[in-house]
C-alpha positions, 0 to 999 in steps of 0.5 A, a space after each residue: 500500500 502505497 504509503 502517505 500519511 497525514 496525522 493530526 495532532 487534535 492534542 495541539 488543536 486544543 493547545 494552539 485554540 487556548 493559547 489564542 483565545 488567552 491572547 484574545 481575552 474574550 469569545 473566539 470561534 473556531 474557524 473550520 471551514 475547507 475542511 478545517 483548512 484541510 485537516 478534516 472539519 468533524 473531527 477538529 470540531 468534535 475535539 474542540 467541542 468543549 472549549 470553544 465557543 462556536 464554529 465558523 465555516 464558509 457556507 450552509 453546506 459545511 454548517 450541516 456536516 456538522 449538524 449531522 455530525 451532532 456538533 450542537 455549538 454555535 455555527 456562523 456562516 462566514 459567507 451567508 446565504 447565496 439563495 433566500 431559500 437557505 434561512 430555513 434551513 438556517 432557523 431549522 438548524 440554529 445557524 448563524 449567517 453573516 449579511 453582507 449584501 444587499 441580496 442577502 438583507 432582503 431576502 432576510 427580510 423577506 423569511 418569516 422565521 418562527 424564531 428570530 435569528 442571531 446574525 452578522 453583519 458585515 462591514 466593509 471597512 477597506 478591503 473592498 472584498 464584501 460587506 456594506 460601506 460604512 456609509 450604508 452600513 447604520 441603514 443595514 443595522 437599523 433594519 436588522 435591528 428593528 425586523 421580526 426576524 432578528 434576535 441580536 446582530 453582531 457587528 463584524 469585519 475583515 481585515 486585508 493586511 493584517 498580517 503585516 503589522 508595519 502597514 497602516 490599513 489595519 488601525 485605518 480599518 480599525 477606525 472606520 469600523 469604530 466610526 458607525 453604530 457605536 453603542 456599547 451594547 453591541 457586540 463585535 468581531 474584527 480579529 482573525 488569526 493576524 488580529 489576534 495575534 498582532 493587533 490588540 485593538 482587534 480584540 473585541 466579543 469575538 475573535 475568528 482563529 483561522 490558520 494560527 488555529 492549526 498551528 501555523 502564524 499568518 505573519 511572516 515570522 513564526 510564534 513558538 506558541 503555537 503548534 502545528 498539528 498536521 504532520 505529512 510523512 511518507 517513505 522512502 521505496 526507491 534509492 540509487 546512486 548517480 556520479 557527479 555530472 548527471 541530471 535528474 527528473 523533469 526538465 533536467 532542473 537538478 544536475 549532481 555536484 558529488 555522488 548522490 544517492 536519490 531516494 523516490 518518494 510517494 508524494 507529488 502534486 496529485 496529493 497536493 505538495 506544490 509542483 513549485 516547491 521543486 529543487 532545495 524545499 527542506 524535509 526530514 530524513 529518519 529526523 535528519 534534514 534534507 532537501 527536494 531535489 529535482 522537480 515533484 511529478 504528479 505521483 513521486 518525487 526525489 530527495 537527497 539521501 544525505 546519511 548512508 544509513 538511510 535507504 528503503 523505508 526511511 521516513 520523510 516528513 515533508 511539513 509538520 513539527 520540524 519542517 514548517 508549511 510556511 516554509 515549503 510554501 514559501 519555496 513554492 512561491 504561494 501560501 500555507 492555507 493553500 497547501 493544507 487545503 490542497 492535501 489529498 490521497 493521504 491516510 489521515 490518522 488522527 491523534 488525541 
């Protein structure tokens, strides 16, 4: 069988989701969507169903999964309804759905509910991706506020650079935020992972822990705090011996400058380890470091066998505990969000 495993450490999902919310201080809800950015969404859910105080996912769809899973914690849609048709189911299962449109209001609006609704609703406060302006954002409110169908409304909103501290549009977002519907009473959420963990002002009713979440910082330096909780292992089957001078792979992109021993590995971009991320991306070796080399193919890729005790069997850890996702997505030349995402074909093992 061929040998791919994903193991997911629940364990740090529980540390990395109290070490945020002690950051945060107040509510936080854990992010789950895409699958619990690949990680698998029931499963992270029922794990933290005793610490957190709800869920967030991208659409209805999800939010049923772990209905019928028995997760009972609040859920909020983070992307709302894309048919009014969706509100009883809404109702029916307790979920919480962000407004973020026009489209959306009204068709709220127009749902006679039996029981009011908690919603969302968003501001855009300069990301420019979703949301109401602020300029119509307080007529937004006070019809939500004032409808049948609504028992509360949480006032909400994204940010686009929080990641990167030095740049002014997180306090510039901030303050426009704090500008419109400003009564104490109403609770708020601003801070995503960056939020939480760069950006104190964020700090409000409720914090969204999304990446950090799974143990990886959105910021371009890393917190030893958190821990991540996918490893991706796999196994040496193939080894040989190539002289100086010779090229390997694809496209020749890898050319020896010693004698070099290649080991074949069952990972490529099938299983979702970026095809970019050829030539030099760091892995472990049996706990040693070691490198890609050559280009990642759709089924196998080469690594450098670099100590003469490895061979056939030798375990690889492409990311995990000592090589970091960011690390290899940087290699790559894209994000971590979307390498975890992206991961397939794998036996996922899960550790409590």
């Amino acid at each position: 069988m061929r040998f791919l495993e994903a193991h997911i450490h629940l364990a740090n999902l529980r540390h990395n989701y109290q070490y945020l919310k002690g950051l945060h201080g107040n509510k936080v809800l854990a992010v789950i969507k895409a699958n619990a950015y690949g990680h698998g969404a029931v499963q992270c859910a029922k794990a933290l169903s005793d610490l957190a105080d709800g869920f967030a996912v991208a659409a209805i769809e999800e939010a049923l999964t772990l209905r019928s899973a028995g997760i009972t914690l609040p859920i909020v849609l983070l992307e709302g309804v894309f048919e009014a048709s969706e509100y009883e189911l809404i109702e029916q299962h307790d979920l919480w759905p962000v407004v973020q449109n026009q489209n959306q209001l009204d068709g709220l609006l127009a749902y006679e509910a039996k029981k009011p609704l908690t919603v969302w609703l968003k501001m855009d406060s300069g990301m420019h991706r979703a949301g109401f302006f602020p300029q119509d954002y307080v007529k937004a409110f006070a019809q939500l506020q004032a409808a049948p169908q609504v028992a509360k409304v949480i006032k909400m909103t994204h940010f686009a650079r929080a990641d990167e501290p030095e740049q002014l549009m997180t306090a510039q977002q901030i303050a426009a935020f704090d500008s419109v519907v400003t009564d104490d009473k109403i609770e708020e959420s601003m801070a995503n992972s960056a939020g939480i963990l760069a950006h104190p002002d964020s700090h409000r009713d409720w914090g969204r822990a999304g990446l950090a979440l799974y143990g990886l910082s959105p910021m371009a330096y890393p917190d030893a705090n958190l821990k991540p909780v996918m490893t991706l292992k796999t196994k040496v089957f193939g080894v040989r011996e190539l002289p100086i001078g010779e090229v390997i792979g694809y496209g020749s992109i890898f050319k020896t400058e010693r004698m070099t021993r290649v080991g074949l590995i069952a990972v490529g971009y099938a299983d979702g380890y970026p095809r970019l991320a050829s030539n030099d991306s760091p892995v472990m070796i049996d706990g040693k470091p070691s490198r890609i080399i050559g280009r990642v193919s759709m089924d196998m890729t080469m690594v450098d066998l670099n100590d003469d005790a490895q061979g056939i069997g030798s375990e690889v850890e492409l990311w995990g505990e000592h090589v970091s996702a960011n690390t290899v997505a940087a290699v790559a030349g894209t994000i971590s969000y979307e390498i975890l995402c992206n991961v397939k074909r794998a036996r996922f093992v899960y550790h409590d």
